[in-house]
N, C-alpha and C positions, 0 to 999 in steps of 0.2 A: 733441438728440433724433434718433434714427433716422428716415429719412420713410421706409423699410421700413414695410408694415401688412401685418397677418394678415389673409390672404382667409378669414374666416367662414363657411364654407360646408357645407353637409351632407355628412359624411365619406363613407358609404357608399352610400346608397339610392339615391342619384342616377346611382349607377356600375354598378349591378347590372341584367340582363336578368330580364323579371318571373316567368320560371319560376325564377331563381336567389332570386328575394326570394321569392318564395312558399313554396320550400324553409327558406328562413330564416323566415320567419313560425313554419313550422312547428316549427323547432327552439326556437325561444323560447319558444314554449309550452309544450313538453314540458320545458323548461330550467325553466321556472317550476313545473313539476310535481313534480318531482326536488329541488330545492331546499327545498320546500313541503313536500314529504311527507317526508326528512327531518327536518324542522322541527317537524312534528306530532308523528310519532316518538316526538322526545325534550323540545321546551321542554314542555308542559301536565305533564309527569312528575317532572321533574328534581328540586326540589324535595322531590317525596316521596321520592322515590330519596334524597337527601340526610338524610330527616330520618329517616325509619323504616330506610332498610338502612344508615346513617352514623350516624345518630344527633344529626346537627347543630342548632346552635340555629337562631333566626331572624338573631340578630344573626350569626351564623356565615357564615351564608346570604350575610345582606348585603354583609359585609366583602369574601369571596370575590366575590360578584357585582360591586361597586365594584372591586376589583383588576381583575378581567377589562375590565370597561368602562372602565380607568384604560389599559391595553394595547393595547385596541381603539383609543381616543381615539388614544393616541401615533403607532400604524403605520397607522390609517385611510389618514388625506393623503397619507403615502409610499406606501400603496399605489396610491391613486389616479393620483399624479404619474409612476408607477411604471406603472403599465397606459396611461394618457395617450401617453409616450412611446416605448409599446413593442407588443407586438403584445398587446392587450387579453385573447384568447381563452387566449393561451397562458400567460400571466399568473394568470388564471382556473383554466386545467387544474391548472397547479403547487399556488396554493390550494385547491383542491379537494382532490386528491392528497394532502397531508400534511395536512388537516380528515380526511379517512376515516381516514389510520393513526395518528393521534393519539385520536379520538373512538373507536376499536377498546380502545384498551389503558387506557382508565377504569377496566371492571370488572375489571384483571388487576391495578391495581396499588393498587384500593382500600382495600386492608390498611392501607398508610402514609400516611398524611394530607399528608405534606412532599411524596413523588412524584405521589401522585392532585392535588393543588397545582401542581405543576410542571406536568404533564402538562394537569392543568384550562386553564390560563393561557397555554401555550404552544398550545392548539385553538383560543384565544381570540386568538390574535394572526393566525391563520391563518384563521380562520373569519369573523372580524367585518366582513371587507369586501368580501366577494364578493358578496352580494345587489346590493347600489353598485356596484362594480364591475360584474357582469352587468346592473343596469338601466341602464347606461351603452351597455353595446355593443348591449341593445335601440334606446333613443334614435338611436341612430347609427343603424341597421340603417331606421327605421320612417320618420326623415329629417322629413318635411315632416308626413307624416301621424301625428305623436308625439302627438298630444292623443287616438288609439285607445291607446294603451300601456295604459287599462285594460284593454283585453279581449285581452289577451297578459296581463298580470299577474294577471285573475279567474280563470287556470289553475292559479296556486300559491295560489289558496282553494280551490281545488278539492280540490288534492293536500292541501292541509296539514289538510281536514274531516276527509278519508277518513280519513287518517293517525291522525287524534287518536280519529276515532270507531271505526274498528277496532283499534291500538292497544292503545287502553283497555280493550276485554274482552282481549285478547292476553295484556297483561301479566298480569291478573288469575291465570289459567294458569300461565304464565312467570316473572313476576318482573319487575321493574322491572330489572335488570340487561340484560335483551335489548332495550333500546333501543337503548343504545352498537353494539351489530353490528348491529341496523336501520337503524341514521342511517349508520352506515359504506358498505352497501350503497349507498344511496341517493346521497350523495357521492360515493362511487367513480364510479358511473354518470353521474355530472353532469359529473365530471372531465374522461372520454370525452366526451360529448353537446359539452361546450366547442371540444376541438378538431376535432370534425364544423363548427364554426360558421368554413368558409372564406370569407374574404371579409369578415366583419365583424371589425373591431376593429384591422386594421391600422396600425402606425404611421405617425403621417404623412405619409401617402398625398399628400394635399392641401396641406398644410398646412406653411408656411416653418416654417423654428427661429428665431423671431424673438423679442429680450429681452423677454418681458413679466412685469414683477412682480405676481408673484401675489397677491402682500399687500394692492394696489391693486386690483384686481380685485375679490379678495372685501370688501373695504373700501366697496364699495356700502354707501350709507346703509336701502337698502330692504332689502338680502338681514342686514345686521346687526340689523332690527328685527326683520324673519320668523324669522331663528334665535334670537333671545328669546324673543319670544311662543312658537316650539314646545320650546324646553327647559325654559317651565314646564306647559307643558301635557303635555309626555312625561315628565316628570321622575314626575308623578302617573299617567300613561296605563300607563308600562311598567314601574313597580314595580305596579301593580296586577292587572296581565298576570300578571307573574311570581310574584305573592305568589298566584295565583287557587287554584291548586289546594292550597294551608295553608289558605286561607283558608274553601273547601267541604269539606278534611277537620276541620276545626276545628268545621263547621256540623253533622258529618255525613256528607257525604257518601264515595262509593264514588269508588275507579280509573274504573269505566265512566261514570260521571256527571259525571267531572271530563273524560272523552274529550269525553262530550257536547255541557257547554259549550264546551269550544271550536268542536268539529264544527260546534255550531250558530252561533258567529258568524262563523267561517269561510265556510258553506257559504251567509251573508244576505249576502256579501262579491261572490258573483258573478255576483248581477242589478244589484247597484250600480255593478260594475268595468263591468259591459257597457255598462249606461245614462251611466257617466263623461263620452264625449265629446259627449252630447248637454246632459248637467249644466252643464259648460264651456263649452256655447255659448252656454247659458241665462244662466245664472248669473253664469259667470267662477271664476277661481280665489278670489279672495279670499271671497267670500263663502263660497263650497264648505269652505274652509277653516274657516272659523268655525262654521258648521254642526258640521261633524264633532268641533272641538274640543269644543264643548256637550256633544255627546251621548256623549263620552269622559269629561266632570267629573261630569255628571247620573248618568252610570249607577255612578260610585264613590258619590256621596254616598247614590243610593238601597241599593247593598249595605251601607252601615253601615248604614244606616234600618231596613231589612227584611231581614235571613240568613235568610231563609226558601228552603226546597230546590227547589222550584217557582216561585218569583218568581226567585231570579238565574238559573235557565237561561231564563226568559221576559225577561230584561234581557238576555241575551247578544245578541240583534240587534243592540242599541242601539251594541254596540262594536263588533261587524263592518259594520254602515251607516257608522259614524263611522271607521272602517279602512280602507274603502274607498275613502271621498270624500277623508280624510288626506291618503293614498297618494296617488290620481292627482293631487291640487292640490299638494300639497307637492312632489314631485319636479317635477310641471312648473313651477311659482314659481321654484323656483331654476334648473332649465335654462332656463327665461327670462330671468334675471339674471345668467347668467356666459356669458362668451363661448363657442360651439362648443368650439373646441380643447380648453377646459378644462372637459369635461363629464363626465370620470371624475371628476375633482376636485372638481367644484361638487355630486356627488354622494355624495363619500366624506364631504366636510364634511356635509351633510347628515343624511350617517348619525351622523358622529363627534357630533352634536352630539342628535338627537333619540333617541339609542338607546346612545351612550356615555357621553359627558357627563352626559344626564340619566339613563341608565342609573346611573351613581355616585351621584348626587344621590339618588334614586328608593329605590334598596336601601340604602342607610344608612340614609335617615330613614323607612322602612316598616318597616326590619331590628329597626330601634331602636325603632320604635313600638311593634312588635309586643310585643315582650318588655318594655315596661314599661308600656303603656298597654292591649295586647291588640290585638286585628284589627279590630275593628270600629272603634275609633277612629283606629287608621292609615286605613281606607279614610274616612272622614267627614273626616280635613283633608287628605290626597289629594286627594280634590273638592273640596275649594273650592281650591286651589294651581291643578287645571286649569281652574277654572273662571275663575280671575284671571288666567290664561295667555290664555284667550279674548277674554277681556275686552280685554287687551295687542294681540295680532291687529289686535282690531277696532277699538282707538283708534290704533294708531302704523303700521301696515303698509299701504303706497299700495295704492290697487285699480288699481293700472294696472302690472304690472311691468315695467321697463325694463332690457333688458341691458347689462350692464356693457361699454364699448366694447373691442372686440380688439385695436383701436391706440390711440397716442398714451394711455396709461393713466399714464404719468407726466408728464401734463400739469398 
């Protein structure tokens, strides 16, 4: 074994003079705006877009959405090991860059189902690991003071309400087709705002090229319990995201009211991101977590209960509080569990696993419920699947996270 060890140490923040970190504060904000209103844009849409100007089934939906999150899964980690090693922002820029001109030529080639397929799949390999990615080069950037990362990330609730809530009458107007050149914009501008972020994200600044296998690393017995308990909890949290707006056209409702509800869980997302590091002090991560997973299974099992047009936009809090508290516990858990150096990584898996993996899992069996049981009893064992994910958390996952050591890991 090498007596080499990796000096652990906060990449950036520690290096930076405070009018230069103040300037980065600010871009990360506005990075999470960008990102977020893109996002608005086009997920709370997509679907309808898919079903009324395509004409697709639900199982259609599914299948496509599983291939995508089967894409995502695969190039996640490479990207991450891949931004890890290399200069994070510019990494960032490049994904950013081909997400806009791919997400542009959706509505020009949706005639063909084989190349609108291609083109879908290949946005998805591009697109699905930059949120990870960028909250990576946040953490770096924020250093010691990483438990505020919600109130830099309650910027992309921000963006992503507006987005959904204006949007929604937009389209109305427009067309569901003028999303694709919405989201593009919006990315484009991200691409840019990336390589403004001097000074964050550089390669191994700090940090030796020392063998550490990663496989040991993530092999922590606490970070393999935490991404169980959250791929069953996402598995129901983010096909039920996704299915939302079939699921209020199906009830009823309108383009502007499907903006709405998201607006509105989005817009309940950024007194909770702000209150986050006070919740963590209270609280701590583990329980934060558990919380939120609740009120993720609670609020599916109530929309099968009650599709009433005015109860699920009054339920939509419950998923933006529960999105909120998610977010900040769950990426901080695992940057607490994986060594520094490897916090693009311990981030991309994160992603790969509550928003790819259970993305797959998520859109087949809601895809498939749909269309032979209907919506209402897809979202009814949705909820209880999150509810048993919680349940998981709170019996198998330490309340004490411990990082995975930076050396000697093949010990």
């Amino acid at each position: 074994m090498s007596t080499d060890c990796i000096k652990d140490v906060e990449p950036v923040s520690q290096l930076l003079q405070p009018a230069d970190r103040g300037k980065l504060h600010r871009l990360i904000s506005l990075q999470y705006v960008l990102i977020f209103m893109a996002n608005g844009a086009i997920f709370p849409f997509l679907n309808l877009y898919l079903t009324k100007n395509l004409g697709w089934s639900a199982s259609r939906i599914g299948w496509v959405g599983a291939l995508s999150s089967v894409l995502v899964m695969m190039t996640q980690p490479l990207w991450g090991r891949v931004s890890d090693a290399s200069d994070k922002r510019k990494v960032l820029a490049f994904a950013f860059a081909v997400s806009a001109c791919l997400v542009f030529l959706h509505p020009l080639v949706a005639g063909s189902f084989a190349v609108f397929l291609l083109v879908r799949l290949s946005h998805a390999v591009f697109v699905g690991s930059t949120t990870s990615m960028f909250d990576a080069i946040a953490l770096d950037v924020l250093g010691e003071d990483k438990d505020t990362y919600g109130r830099y990330r309650l910027w992309g609730s921000f963006g992503f309400a507006v987005a959904a809530l204006f949007f929604g009458w937009v389209y109305q107007v427009l067309g569901f087709s003028a999303m694709f050149f919405i989201n593009a914009a919006f990315i484009g501008t991200a691409s840019y705002v990336a390589l403004r972020l001097g000074g964050a994200g550089a390669a191994g600044e700090e940090h030796e090229k020392a063998p550490v296998e990663l496989a040991k690393v993530l092999a922590n017995p606490a970070l393999l319990f935490l991404l169980g308990g959250i791929f069953l909890v996402q598995t129901a949290n983010s096909a039920g995201e996704t299915y939302l707006s079939v699921y209020l056209d199906a009830i009823g409702g309108s383009s502007s009211m499907i903006g709405s509800a998201f607006a509105s869980m989005a817009f309940v997302e950024i007194p909770v991101f702000l209150a986050a590091p006070r919740i963590v002090e209270r609280l701590g991560y583990k329980p934060m977590l558990v919380v939120s997973t609740l009120l993720f299974g609670l609020k599916l099992v109530l929309n099968a209960l009650f599709p009433i047009h005015w109860l699920v936009l009054a339920l939509q809090p419950m998923a933006g509080i529960g999105f909120a508290l998610f977010q900040a516990s769950a990426v901080l858990m695992v940057d607490a569990l994986v060594p520094r150096r490897f916090r693009s990584t311990g981030q991309a898996v994160l992603a790969t696993v509550s928003w790819s993996v259970a993305g797959i899992s998520g859109n087949l069996l809601f895809g498939m419920l749909i269309d032979k049981a209907g919506i209402l009893a897809a979202y009814g064992i949705g909820g209880c699947v999150g509810l048993l994910g919680s349940l998981f958390i709170y019996l198998f996952v330490p309340s004490k996270a411990e990082r995975a050591p930076a050396c000697d890991v093949g010990a």
